[in-house]
N, C-alpha and C positions, 0 to 999 in steps of 0.2 A: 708728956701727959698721955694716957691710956683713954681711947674713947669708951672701953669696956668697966671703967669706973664708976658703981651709978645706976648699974643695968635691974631692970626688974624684971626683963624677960629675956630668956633663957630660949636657945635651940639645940634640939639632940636628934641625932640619928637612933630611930628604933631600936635597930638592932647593933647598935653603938653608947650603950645613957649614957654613957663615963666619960662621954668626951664631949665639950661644948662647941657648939660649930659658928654659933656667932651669936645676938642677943641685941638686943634692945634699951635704950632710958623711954621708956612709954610715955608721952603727952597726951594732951587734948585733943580730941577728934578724930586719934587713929580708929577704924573700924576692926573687924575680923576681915573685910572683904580687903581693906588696905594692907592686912600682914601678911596674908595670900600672898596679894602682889607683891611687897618686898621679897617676902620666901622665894618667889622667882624669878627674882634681878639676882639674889646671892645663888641661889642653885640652879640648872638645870637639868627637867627630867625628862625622861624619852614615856614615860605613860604617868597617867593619872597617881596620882598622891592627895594626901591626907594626913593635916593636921590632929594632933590628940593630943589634952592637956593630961595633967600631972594624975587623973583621976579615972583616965582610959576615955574620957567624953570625945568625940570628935567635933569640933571646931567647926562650924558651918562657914561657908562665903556669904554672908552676910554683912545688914548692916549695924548690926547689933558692937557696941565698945566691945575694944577691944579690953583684956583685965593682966596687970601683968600673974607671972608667974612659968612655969617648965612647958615646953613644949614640944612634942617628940613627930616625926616626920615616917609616915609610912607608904610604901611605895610597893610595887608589886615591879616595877623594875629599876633602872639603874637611876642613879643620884651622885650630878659632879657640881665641883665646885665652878665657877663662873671666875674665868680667870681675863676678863673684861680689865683692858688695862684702867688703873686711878692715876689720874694725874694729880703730881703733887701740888698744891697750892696754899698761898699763906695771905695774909692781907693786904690788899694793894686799894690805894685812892685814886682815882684820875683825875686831873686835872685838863684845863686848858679847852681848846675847842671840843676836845669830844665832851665834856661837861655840859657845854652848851646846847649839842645834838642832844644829847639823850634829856636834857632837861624839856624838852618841845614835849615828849611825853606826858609832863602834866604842870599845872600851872596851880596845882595843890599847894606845893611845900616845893624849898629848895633843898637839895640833898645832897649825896656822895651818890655820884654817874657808876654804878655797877655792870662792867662786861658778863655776860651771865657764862658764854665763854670764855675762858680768858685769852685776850691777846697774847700772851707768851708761847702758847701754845699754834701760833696760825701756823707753826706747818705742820701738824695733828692732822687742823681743820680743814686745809688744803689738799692733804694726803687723803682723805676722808669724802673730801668734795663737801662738805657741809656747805660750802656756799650755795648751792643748790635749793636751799631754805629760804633762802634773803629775796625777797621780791622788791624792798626797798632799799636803793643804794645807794651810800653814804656820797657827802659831796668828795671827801678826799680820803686816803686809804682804802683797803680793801674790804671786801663785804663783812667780814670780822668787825668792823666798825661800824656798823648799820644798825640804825635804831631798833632793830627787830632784832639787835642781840645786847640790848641793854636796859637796867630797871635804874630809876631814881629809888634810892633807899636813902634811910637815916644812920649816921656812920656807924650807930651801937648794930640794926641791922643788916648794915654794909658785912660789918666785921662776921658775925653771924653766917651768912651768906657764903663769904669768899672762907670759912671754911666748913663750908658744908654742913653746921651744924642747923639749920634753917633751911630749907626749900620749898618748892612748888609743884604740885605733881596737876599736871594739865589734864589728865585721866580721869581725876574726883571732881571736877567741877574746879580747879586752880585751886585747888584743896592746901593751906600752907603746913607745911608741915614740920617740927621742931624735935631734934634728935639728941637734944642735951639743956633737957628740962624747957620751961616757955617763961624766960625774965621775960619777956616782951609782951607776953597778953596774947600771942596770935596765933598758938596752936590752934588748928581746927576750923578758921577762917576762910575765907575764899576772897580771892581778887576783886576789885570792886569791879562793879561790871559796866564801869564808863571806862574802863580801861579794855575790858575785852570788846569794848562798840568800835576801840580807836585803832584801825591800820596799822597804827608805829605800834600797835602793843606787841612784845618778846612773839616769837612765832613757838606753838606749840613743841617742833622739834628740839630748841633749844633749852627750856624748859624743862623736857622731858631727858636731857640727857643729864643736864645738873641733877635732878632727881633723882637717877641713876646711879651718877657719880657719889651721892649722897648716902643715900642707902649703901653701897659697897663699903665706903668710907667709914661708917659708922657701924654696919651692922655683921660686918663677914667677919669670920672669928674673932681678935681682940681688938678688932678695929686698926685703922691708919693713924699715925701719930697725930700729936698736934701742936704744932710746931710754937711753939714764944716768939711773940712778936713786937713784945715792949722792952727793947735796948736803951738802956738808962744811959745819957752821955758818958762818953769814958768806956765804954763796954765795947769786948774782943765780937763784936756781932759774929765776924767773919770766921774767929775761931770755936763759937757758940755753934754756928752753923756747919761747921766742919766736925764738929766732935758729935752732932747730933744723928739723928735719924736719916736714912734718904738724903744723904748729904749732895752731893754730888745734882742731884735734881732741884733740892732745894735752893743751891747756888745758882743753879740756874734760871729760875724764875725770879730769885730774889736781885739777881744784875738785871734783869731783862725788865722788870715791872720798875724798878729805880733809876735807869737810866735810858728809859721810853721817850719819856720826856725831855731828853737832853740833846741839844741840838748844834 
């Protein structure tokens, strides 16, 4: 499946129209000032730039909605692409004690225990020192299992979530943000804010990188695949996932996340 399926808005280089450089499914609550900042998780430029839509208008950083439609990027100097690595990821539930950690978070609702990192990844986050963010630490495992890297969700936006099509951007006020339409109601939203009174809430770093990960995912040229994640019994998963996209990464996360738990 193509994340570029869907898109209402359009990226081009000025002095490139003919070629799409990545694009957008627009929801609720994006601003002008929020597309800015995606434009510059997927580009990186060495001087000032400027948005123009389809009618030569320049695009203010504002907080005016965002509208879909073509949007052309002018610069006065160089403009690359943001070759920030995407980890591949598909749907994963956890089970078992860390459920119960991260359920201390809130005594709302019972949910699906979301890594906002993902565990399959800890030697990324090791390599990275991301632990460096964790001020509270877990009773067993490593800081990657610290309630300050994980959210109670509901499994419809579990699922969402773990692939990217959902996140959080800690920059807008915990602004949520939906990258492939909003079935959930929650484009535009913000965290409730007995959750950011509470110490165990996700630490802004980790949020911020999902976010990240999210926008790249979604909006740099045709998008990152998206992988099927509903194997009907009887089905070759294994050869599903070998004949697929990203294979080789995909198996990897897909052994590592199903047999975490096995002991």
């Amino acid at each position: 499946m193509s994340r570029s399926l869907g898109r209402d808005v359009h990226i081009y280089d000025t002095n490139d129209p003919a070629t799409v450089l990545g694009g957008l499914i627009l929801s609720n609550g994006i601003t002008n000032a929020n597309f800015y900042s995606m434009v510059e998780i997927i580009f990186i430029f060495d001087s000032d730039y400027f948005l123009r839509d389809a009618n030569g208008i320049i695009v203010q950083r504002d907080n005016h909605p965002f509208h879909p439609g073509n949007y052309y990027i002018l610069t006065n100097g160089s403009m690359t692409i943001n070759n920030e690595p995407w980890l591949v990821r598909a749907i994963s539930v956890t089970t078992g004690p860390v459920l119960h950690h991260f359920a201390m978070m809130s005594a709302r609702e019972i949910g699906n225990a979301a890594h906002i990192f993902p565990l399959a990844y800890e030697g990324h986050w090791m390599e990275h020192n991301y632990s460096h963010w964790i001020t509270i630490q877990p009773s067993t495992g490593g800081p990657i299992n610290s309630v300050q890297n994980g959210m109670l969700l509901t499994a419809d936006a579990h699922a969402l979530f773990d692939s990217y099509k959902v996140s959080i951007n800690p920059d807008d006020n915990y602004k949520i943000v939906c990258f492939d339409g909003d079935g959930l109601g929650v484009g535009g939203r913000h965290l409730d804010q007995q959750l950011l009174r509470d110490d165990r809430r996700p630490v802004d770093q980790v949020l911020r990188w999902h976010f990240r990960q999210a926008v790249l995912a979604n909006m740099k040229g045709a998008g990152e695949p998206v992988f099927e994640n509903d194997f009907p019994p009887g089905s070759d998963m294994i050869g599903e996932i070998l004949d697929g996209p990203k294979a080789a990464e995909r198996m990897e996360f897909e052994l590592f996340t199903r047999l975490a738990g096995v002991t």
